[in-house]
N, C-alpha and C positions, 0 to 999 in steps of 0.2 A: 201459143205453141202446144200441139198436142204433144200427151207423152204415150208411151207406150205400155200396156200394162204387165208386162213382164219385161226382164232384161237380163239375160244369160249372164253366167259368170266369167263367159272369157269377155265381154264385151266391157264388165265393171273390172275385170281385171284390166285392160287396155286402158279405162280411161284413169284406173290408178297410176298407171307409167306413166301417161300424157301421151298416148299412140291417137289419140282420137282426132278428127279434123273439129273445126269449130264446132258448127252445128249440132254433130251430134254431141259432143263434149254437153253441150247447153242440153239437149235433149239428158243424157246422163244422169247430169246433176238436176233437171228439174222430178225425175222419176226419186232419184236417192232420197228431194227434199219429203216427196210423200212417202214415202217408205220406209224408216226410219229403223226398222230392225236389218233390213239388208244396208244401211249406212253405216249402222256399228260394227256388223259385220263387216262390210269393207277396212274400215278401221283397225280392224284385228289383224286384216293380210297384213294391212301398214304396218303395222308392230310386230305381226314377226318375219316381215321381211328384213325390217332395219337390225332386229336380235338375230337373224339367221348371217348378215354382213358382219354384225359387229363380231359372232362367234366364229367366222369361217376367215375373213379377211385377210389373218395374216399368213394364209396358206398359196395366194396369191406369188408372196415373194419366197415362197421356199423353193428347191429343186423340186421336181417332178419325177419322184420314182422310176425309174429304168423300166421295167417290168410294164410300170403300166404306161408311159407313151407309147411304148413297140404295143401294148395291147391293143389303144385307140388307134394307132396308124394301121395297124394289122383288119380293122375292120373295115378303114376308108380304102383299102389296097393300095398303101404305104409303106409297105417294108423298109423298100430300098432308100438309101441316103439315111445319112445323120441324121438322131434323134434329138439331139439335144438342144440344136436352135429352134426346136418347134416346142420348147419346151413354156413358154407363155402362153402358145395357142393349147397346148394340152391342160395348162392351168385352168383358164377360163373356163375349159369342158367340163374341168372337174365342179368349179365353182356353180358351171350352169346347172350340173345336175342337182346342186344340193339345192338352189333358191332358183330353180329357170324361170317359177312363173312367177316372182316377185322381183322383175328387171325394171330399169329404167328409174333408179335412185343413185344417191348420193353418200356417199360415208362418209362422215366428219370427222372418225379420227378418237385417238384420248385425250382429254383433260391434258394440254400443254400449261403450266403456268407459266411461263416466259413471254407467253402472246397471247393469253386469255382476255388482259385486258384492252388488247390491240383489237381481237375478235368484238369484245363486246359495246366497243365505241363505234362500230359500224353500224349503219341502218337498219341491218339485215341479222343484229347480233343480239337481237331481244332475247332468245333461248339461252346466250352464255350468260346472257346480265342475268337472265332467274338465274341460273346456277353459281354466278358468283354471289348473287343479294342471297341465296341458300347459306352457303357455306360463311357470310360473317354472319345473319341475326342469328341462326338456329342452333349457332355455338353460343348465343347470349343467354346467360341466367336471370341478370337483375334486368336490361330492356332489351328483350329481342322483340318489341313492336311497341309503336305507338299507344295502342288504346290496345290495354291488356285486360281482356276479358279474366284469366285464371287467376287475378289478383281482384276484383271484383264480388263485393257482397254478392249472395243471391237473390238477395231481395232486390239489389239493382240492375243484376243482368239483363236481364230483357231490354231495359231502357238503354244500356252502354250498348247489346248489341244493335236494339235499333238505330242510334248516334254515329256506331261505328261504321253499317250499311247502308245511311244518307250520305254519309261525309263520302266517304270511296266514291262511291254512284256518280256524287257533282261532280269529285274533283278528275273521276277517269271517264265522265261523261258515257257510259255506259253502266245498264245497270249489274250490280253487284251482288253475287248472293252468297251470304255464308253458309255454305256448304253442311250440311250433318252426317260427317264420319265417325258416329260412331259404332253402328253398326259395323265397323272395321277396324273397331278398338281405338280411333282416334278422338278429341275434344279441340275446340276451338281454342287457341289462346289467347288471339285478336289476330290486328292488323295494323299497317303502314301504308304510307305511299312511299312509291320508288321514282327516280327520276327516269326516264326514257326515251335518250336518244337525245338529238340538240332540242325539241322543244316540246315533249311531252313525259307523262305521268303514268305509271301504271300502279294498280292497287295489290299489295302483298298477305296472304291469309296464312296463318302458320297454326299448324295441331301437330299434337304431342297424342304420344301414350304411354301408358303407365312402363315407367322406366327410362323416361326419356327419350326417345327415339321421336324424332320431329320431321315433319315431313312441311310444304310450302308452297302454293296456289300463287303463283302471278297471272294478273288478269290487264292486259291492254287493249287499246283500239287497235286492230290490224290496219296496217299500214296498205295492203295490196290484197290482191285476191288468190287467196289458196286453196287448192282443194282441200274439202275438209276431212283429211285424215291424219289418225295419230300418225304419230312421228315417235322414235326412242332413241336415245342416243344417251353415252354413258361417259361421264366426264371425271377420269379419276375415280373417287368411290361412288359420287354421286350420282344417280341415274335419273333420267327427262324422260316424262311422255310430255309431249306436248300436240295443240292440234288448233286449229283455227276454224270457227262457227260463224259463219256471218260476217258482224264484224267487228267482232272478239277472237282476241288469243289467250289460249291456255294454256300454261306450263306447270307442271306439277314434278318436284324436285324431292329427293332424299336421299338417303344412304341403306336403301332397300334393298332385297333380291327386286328383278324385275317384276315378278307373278305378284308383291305386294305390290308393288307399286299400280301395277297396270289393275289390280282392283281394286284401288284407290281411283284410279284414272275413270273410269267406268262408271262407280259412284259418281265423281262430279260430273262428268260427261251426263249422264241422266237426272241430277238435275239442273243443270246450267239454264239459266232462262233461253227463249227465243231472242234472238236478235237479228231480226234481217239486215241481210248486206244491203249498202246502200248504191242506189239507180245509178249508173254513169252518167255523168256530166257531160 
């Protein structure tokens, strides 16, 4: 397949909604794979289309100011008739205007505890399992992970972290990288495995910074094929970028503003190894 050597931004905009027919879809994502700063960029729209839903959303179920439906009706040459049953359709307008070109997603909502862990017993609910495996180890002092690197001589680190990043690697059959956040003020503390789903594993990475504030990298085999763009979403205090590379998923979890997080996200995102998705069967 040829690709093409430029590709507009409304076109990678479309093919971030899913507007695109197959082909080119596949044309798309073969240009993105060589291209790799207009990927990250794509990514970004991802995130703050999902922060521009999560901060505008609940304006949806509000009344619609008086003033301004008769204003939008007044431009469509709508005066006449009751304003107030169109008042959903003037909603939407409002909401188009603040996110028009970041359409064609999903909002998940906050952090319900009643049904989180109904969410995350689903196929499809690997993001609430990071966020629930977040919020028990990263409240733990004495073992919030298996193989704790922050309790480890330094004369034997190197070797726990090389032990810590074969074991992961086997057991999530993908490979594993510990990440170096410190450039971001973060430090490794170690790692876990996580159970995932009826019959697999995914690997858990957790860094701290000076004062405790801990933040948390789950790494699985992706289950399906996702476009690979961040994704945000904010569960209670916790907040998720997450985003699927091949065929690996990544969710990165904390109790952050967004802006930390997402340049957390960005960090691992650049170094994440290569993993090509695998050929259909």
């Amino acid at each position: 397949m040829n690709t093409p050597s430029v590709i507009e931004d409304n076109v990678l905009s479309a093919w971030l909604d899913g507007e695109l027919e197959p082909a080119r879809r596949a044309e798309v994502e073969a240009w993105l794979q060589q291209h790799p700063e207009a990927a990250a960029r794509v990514r970004l729209w991802s995130a703050d289309r999902d922060a521009l839903r999560a901060r505008f959303a609940s304006v949806v179920d509000e009344p619609v100011p008086q003033p301004l439906a008769r204003s939008v009706w007044a431009r469509q040459g709508y005066l006449a008739g009751p304003v107030w049953p169109l008042a959903a359709a003037v909603a939407a307008f409002v909401i188009g205007g603040v996110a028009g070109s970041f359409g064609g997603w999903q909002w998940r909502g906050q952090y319900d505890s009643a049904n989180a862990f109904a969410r995350a017993a689903s196929p499809a609910g690997w993001v609430q399992r990071a966020a629930l495996a977040h919020r028990v180890y990263a409240a733990e002092q004495r073992h919030p992970v298996e193989v704790n690197l922050a309790t480890t001589a330094e004369t034997q680190r190197s070797e726990q972290e090389a032990h810590l990043q074969q074991w992961l690697t086997r057991r999530v059959d993908l490979p594993v990288k510990l990440f170096d956040l410190r450039a971001e003020g973060f430090t490794l503390v170690g790692g876990r495995l996580l159970p995932d789903g009826p019959n697999g594993v995914s690997a858990l990475l957790m860094y701290e910074q000076p004062g405790g504030a801990r933040v948390t990298v789950t790494l699985r085999r992706a289950a399906e094929s996702v476009p690979a763009a961040f994704r945000f979403e904010r569960q209670g205090d916790v907040g998720l970028f997450y985003w699927v590379e091949g065929r690996a998923g990544y969710a990165l979890a904390g109790a952050l503003p967004r802006e930390r997080l997402l340049a957390l996200a960005q960090s691992i995102y650049a170094q994440q190894p290569t993993i090509p998705a695998e050929s259909p069967r």
